[in-house]
C-alpha positions in Angstrom: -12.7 -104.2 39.2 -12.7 -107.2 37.1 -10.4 -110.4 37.4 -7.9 -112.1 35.5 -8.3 -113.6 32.8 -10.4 -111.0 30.6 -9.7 -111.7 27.0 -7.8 -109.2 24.7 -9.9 -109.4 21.6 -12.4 -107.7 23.9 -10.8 -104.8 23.4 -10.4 -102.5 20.3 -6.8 -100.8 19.3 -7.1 -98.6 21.5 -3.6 -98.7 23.8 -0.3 -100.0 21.9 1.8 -99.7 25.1 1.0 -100.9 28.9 -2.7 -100.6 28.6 -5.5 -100.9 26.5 -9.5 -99.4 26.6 -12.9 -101.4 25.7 -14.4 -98.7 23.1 -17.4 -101.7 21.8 -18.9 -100.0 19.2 -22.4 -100.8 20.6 -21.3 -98.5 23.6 -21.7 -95.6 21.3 -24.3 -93.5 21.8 -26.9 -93.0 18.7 -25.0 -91.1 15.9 -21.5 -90.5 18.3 -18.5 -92.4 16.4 -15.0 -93.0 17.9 -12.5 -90.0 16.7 -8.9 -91.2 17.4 -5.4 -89.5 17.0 -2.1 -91.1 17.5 1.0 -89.7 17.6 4.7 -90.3 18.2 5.7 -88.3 21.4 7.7 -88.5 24.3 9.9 -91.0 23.5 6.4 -93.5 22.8 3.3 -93.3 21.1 0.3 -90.7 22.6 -2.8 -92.1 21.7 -6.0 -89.8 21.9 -9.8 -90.6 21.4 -13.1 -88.6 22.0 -16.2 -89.7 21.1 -18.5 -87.5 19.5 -21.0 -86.5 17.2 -18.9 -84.0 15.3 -15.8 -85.5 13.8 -14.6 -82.2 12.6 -14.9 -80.7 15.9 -13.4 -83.3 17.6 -10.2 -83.5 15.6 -9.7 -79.9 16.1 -9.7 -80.9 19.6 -7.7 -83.9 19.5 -5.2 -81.7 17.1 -4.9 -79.3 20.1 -4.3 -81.7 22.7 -1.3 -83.1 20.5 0.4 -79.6 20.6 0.0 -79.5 24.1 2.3 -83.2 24.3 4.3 -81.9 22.7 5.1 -78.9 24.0 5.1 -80.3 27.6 7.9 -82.5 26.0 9.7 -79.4 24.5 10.1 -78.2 27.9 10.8 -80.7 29.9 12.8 -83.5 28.1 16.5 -83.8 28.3 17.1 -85.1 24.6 16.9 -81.4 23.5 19.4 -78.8 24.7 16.9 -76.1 24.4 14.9 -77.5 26.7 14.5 -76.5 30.2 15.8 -79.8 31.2 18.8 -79.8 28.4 19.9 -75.8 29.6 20.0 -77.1 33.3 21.8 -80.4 32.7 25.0 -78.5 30.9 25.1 -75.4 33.4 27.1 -75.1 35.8 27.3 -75.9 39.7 26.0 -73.2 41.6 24.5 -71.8 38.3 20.8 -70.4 38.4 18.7 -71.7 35.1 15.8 -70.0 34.1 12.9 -72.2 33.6 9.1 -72.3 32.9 6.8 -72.0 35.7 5.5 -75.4 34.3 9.0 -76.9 34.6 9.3 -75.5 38.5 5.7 -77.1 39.2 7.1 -80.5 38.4 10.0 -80.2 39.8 8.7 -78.8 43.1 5.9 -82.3 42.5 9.6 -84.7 41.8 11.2 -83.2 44.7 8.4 -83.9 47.2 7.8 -87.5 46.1 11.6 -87.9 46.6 11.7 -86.5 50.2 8.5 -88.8 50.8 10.7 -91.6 49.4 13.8 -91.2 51.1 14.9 -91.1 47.7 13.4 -94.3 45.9 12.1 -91.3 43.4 14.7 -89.6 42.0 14.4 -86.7 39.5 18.4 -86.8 39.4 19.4 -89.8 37.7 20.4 -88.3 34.2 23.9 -89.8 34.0 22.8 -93.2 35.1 19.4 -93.4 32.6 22.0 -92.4 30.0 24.5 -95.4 30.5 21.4 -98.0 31.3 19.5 -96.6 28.0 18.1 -99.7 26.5 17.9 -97.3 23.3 21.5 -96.7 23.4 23.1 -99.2 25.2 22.6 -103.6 24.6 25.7 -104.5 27.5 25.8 -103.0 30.9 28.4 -100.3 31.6 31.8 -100.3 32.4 31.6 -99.9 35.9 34.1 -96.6 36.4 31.5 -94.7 34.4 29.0 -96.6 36.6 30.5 -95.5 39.7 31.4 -92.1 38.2 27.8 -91.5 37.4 26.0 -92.9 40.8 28.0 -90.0 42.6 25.1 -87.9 41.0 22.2 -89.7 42.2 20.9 -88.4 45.0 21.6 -84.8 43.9 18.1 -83.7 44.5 19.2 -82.9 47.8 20.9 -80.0 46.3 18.7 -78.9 43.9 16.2 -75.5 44.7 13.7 -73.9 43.1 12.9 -70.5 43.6 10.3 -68.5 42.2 10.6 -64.8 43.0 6.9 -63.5 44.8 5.0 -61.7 42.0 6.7 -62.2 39.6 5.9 -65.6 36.6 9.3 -66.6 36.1 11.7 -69.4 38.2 14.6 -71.1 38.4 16.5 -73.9 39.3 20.2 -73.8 41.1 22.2 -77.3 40.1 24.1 -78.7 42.9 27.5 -79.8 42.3 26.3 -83.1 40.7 22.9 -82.7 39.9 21.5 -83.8 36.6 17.6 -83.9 35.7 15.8 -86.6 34.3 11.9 -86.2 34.5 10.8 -89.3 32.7 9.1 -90.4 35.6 6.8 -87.6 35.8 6.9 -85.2 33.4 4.5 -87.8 31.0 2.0 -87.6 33.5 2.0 -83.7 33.5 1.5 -83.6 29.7 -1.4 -86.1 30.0 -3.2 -83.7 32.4 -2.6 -80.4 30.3 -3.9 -82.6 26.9 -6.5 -83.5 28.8 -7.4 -80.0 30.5 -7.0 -78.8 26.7 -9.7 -81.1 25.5 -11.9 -79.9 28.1 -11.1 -76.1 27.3 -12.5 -77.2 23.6 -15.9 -78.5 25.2 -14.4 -82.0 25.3 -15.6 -83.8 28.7 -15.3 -87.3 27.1 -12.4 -88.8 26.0 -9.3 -90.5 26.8 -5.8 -89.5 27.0 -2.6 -92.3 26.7 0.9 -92.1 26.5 2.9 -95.0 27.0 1.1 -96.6 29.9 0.2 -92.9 31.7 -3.6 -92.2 31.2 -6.5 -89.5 32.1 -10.3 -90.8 31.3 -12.3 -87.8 31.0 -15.8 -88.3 32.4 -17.7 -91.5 31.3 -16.7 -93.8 28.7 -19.2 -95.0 25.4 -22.9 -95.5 26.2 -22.6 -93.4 29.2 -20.4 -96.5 31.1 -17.3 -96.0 33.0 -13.7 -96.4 30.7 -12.7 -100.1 31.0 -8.9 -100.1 31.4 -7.0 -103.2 30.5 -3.8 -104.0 32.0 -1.8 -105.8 29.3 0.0 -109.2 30.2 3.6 -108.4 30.0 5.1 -111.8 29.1 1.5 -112.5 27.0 0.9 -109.2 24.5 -2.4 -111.4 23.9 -3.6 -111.4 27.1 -5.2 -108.9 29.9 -4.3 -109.1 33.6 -7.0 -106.8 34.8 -9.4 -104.1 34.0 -10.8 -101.8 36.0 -13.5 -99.0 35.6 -13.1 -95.5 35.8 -14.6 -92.3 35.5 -12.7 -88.8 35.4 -9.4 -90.6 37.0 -5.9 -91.2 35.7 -4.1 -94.8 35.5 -0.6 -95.1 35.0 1.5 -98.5 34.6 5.4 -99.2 35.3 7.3 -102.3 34.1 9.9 -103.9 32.7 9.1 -104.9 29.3 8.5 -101.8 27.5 12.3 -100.8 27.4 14.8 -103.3 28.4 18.1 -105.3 26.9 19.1 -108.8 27.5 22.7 -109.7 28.4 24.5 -112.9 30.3 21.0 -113.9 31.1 19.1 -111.1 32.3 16.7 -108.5 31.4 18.3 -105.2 31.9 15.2 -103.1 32.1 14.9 -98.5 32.1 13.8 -98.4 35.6 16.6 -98.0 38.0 17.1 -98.2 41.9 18.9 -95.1 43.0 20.2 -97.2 45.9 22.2 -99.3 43.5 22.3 -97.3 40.2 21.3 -100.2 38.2 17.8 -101.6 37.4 15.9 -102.6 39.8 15.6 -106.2 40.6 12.4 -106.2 41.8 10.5 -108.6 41.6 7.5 -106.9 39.8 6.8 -107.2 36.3 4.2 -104.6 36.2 2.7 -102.2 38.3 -0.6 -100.2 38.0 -1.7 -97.1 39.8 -4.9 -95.0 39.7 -4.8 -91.1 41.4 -7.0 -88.0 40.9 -4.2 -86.6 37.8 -1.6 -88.6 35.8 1.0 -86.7 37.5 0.6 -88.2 40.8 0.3 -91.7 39.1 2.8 -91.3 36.9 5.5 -91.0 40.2 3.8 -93.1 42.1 3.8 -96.5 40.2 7.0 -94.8 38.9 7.9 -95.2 42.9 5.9 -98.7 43.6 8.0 -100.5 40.9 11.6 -99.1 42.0 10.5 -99.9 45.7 8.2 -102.7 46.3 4.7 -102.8 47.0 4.9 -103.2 50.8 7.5 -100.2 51.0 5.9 -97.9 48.9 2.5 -98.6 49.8 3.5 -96.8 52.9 4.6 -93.7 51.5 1.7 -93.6 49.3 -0.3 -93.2 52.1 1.2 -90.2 52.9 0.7 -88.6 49.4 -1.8 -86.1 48.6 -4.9 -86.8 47.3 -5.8 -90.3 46.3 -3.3 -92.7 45.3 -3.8 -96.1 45.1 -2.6 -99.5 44.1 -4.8 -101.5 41.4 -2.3 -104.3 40.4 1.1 -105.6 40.1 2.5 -108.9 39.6 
């Protein structure tokens, strides 16, 4: 791992949101080029990049990886009422929605970080990431609908999953209050299955980002380890840290991708269940590395709405291996 004070310009445009890669060009091996694809998904900007000697062949692989984004984020996102996610946020208590076996997998994945957490994860928070919504909202909210919507966190107490033996399909039963909001893990589940579709197209080299959640596939240019930048979030010209990796996910939280000012403060997208507001945590920025961007994704996900010392704890716990590479 590298320290601070690593300078920006050392790194290509490779990573518009939380972090950025070191792609030199003298890395390359002899006759392999760079093949990049960025796209608008999941509510940011997916940014994908093999390198190879076959440009043709690699775009058909980036191409496929794209689909796969995106439909991860048909699935799972709650801005579509077709989705999974939409069809169990407007059923009814008690009500049994059929979902994807996908959907069920990260749900099961939300639901086990939360009991690890004593609920500092929280799939549940629908209502509440709907009034904080920097996107939607520049004032806090009136604090009935506040206190009207913090009666459903906590609702993944209630919520089951159930998938009948030998059979592919599952479901989800809604508590009385429950509303799902997987933004804290469901981007890291799409960045594994576009990765694990790059490798199905003979792609063992590449990189996978989405809005701070990232998969390096094997070694980087010139047969080096990635180099992952951690972007300065008060300083979009500097670098905190880098770190090398090889065939391991990264995955930032903070709060200066999506946030509002108002009487003085930054009202950021990350919320404390305890509280239902945003967190007032004293992080900026946090950075995780784990074996898939699903686990990282929660996890810093978890670190920033906790604390380091608190969540460092439960991380322990965690399957596989999770750990802390910065925050400050």
């Amino acid at each position: 791992m590298k320290s601070n004070g690593v300078d920006r310009r050392s790194f290509l445009a490779l990573g518009i949101g939380a972090l950025g890669v070191a792609t030199a060009p003298a890395w390359l091996r002899p006759r392999e080029r760079m093949v990049r694809l960025t796209i608008p998904v999941m509510g940011t900007v997916g940014e994908l990049a093999v390198p190879a000697r076959s440009e043709g062949a690699a775009r058909q692989a980036l191409a496929a990886a794209a689909a796969e984004l995106r439909r991860v984020e048909a699935l799972m996102t709650r801005f579509r009422p077709d989705s999974d996610v939409g069809r169990f946020n407007v059923a009814g208590a008690g009500e049994r929605v059929p979902v994807s076996p996908e959907t069920a997998e990260v749900v099961r994945a939300a639901l086990a970080c939360a009991e690890r957490s004593g609920g500092g994860f929280d799939p549940t928070l629908e209502r509440l990431t709907h009034l904080w919504d920097p996107a939607r909202n520049q004032a806090p909210p009136p604090e009935a609908a506040l206190e009207a919507a913090r009666l459903a966190a906590g609702g993944w107490r209630e919520l089951e999953v159930t998938t009948p033996a030998g059979t592919d399909g599952a479901s989800l039963r809604r508590g009385a209050s429950t509303a799902l909001d997987l933004g804290g893990i469901a981007k890291g589940y799409g960045v594994d299955r576009a990765a694990a579709v790059l490798r199905d197209h003979g792609v063992f080299r590449g990189l996978v980002n989405v809005g701070g959640d990232l998969v390096a596939l094997g070694e980087g240019p010139g047969g080096r380890p990635w180099r992952i930048g951690v972007r300065d979030p008060r300083d979009p010209s500097g670098v905190l840290e880098t770190v090398e990796v090889v065939d391991e996910a990264v995955a930032t939280s903070g709060d200066y991708l999506r946030f509002f000012r108002y009487g003085g403060r930054r009202y950021h997208h990350i919320l404390d269940p305890a509280t239902g507001e945003p967190t007032r945590s004293r992080l900026r920025t946090v950075t995780v590395s784990a074996e898939d961007a699903l686990s990282a994704d929660a996890a810093a996900t978890t670190v920033f709405a906790m604390g380091v010392e608190g969540a460092s704890r439960i991380l322990a716990s965690a399957p596989g291996s999770v750990r802390i590479i910065h925050h400050g």
